[in-house]
C-alpha positions as CSV (number, residue, x, y, z in Angstrom):
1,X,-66.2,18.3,-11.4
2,X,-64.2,19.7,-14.0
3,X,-62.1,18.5,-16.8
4,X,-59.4,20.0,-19.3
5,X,-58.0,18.3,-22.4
6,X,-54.0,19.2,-22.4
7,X,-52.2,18.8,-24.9
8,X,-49.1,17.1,-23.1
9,X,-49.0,13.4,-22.4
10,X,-49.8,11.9,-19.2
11,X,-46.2,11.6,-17.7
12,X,-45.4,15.7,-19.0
13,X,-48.8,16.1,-16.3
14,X,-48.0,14.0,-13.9
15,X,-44.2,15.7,-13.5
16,X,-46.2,18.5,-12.1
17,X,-49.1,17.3,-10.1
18,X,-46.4,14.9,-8.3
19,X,-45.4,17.3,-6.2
20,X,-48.3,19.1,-4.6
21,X,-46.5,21.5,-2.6
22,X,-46.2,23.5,-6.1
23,X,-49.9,23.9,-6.6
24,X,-49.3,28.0,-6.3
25,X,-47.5,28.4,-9.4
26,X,-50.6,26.9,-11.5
27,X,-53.4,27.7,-8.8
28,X,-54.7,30.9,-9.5
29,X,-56.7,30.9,-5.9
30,X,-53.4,29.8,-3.6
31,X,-51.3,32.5,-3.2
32,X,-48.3,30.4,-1.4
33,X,-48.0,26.8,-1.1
34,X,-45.2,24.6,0.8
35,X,-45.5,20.9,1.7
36,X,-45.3,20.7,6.0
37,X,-43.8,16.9,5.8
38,X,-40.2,15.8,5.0
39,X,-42.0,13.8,2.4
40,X,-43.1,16.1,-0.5
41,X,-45.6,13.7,-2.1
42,X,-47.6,10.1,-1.4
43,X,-50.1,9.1,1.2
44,X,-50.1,10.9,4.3
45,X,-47.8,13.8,3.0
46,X,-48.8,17.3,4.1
47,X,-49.5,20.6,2.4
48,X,-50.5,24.0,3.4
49,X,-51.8,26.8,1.1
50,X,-52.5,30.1,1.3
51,X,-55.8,31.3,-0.4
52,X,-56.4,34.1,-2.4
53,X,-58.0,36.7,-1.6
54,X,-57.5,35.5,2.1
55,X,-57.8,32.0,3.9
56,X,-55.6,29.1,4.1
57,X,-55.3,25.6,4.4
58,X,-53.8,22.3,5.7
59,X,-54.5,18.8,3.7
60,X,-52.9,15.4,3.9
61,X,-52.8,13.3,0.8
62,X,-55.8,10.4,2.0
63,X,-55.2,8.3,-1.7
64,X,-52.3,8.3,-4.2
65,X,-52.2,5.7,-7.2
66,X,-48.6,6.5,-8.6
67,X,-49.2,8.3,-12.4
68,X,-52.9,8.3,-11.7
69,X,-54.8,9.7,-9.5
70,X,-54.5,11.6,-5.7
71,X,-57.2,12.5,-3.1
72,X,-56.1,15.5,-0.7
73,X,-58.5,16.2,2.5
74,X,-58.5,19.4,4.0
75,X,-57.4,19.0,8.0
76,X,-57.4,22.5,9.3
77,X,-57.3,25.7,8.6
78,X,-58.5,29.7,8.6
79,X,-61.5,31.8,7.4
80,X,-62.9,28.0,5.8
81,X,-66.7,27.0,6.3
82,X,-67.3,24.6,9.3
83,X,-67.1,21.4,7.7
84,X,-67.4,17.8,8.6
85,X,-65.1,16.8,5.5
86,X,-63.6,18.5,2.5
87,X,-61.4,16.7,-0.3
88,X,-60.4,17.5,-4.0
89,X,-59.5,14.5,-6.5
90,X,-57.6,14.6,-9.0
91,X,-57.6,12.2,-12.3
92,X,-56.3,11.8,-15.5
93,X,-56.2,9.7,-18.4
94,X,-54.6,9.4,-21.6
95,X,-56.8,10.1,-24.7
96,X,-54.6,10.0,-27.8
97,X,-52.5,13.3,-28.1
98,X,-53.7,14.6,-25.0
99,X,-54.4,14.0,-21.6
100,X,-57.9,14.3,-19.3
101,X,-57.3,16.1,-16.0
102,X,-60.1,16.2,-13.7
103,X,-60.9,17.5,-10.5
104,X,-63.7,17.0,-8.0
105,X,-64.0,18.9,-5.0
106,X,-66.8,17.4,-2.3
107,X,-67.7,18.4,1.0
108,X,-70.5,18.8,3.7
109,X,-71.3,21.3,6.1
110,X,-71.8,21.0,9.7
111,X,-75.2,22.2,11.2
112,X,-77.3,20.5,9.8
113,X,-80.4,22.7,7.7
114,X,-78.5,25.9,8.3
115,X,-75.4,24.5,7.0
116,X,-77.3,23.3,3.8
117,X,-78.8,27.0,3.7
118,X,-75.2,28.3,4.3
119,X,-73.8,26.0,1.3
120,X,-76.4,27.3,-1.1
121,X,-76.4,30.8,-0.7
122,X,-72.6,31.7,0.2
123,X,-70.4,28.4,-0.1
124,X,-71.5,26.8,-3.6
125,X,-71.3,30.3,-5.2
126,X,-67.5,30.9,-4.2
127,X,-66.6,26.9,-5.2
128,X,-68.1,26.5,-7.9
129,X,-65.1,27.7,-9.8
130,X,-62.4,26.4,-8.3
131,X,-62.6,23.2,-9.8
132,X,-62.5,25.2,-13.3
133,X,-59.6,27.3,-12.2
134,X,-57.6,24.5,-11.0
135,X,-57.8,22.2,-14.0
136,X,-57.5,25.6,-16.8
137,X,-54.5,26.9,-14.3
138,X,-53.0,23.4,-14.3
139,X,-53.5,23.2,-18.8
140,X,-52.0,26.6,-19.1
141,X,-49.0,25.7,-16.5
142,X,-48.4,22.6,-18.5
143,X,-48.4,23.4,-21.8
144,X,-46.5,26.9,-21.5
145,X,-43.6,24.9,-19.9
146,X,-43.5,22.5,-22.9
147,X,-39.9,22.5,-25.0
């Protein structure tokens, strides 16, 4: 998990991460991103992204708690590691001046002691920023686009 402290309040935030289908213009890692559901945000809406430096992705929005907090789970894709599941969550809070954005990003493997194996060596090292990148990516987005 990763958090940033940005100095906006929560609804400045929220005006942003209501509409997922934007995550390229904060994301450094998507290089295009478009919502694939007439709906462009709450439960069950659709997104697809491409990655950076190749790769992309389909998620549907599993949990949304209006101002709060959002869980999207990826649903398809290409050049991703065989999973059985894979979901990012994103949270935030209030703290005085500021607001707390974090993001977790879970998954698991499939095959068993070679997918653990696979996750240590080649999966965890190329995730274990993305977390970072998304939460600094969404702070610098936010704050820059302040009046």
């Amino acid at each position: 998990m990763s958090t940033a402290h940005i100095y906006a309040s929560k609804k400045e935030v929220w005006d942003v991460l209501k509409f997922p289908g934007n995550i390229a213009a904060f994301h450094p890692l998507i290089k295009r991103s478009f919502m694939t559901t007439q709906a462009e945000s709450g439960l069950h809406a659709k997104r697809h992204c491409d990655l950076l430096p190749m790769g992309a992705m389909d998620e549907v929005i599993t949990d949304w708690k209006e101002g709060k907090t959002f869980t999207m789970e990826v649903i398809g894709g290409k050049m991703l590691p065989p999973h059985h599941f894979m979901k990012g969550r994103i949270f935030m809070r209030e703290v005085g001046e500021h607001t707390e954005v974090s993001f977790e990003l879970s998954y698991r493997l499939k095959f068993g002691v070679i997918g653990r194996l696979l996750d240590r060596l080649l999966i965890q090292p190329q995730f274990k920023n993305a977390p970072t990148k998304y939460v600094q990516g969404l702070k610098k987005y936010v704050e820059g686009n302040k009046n």
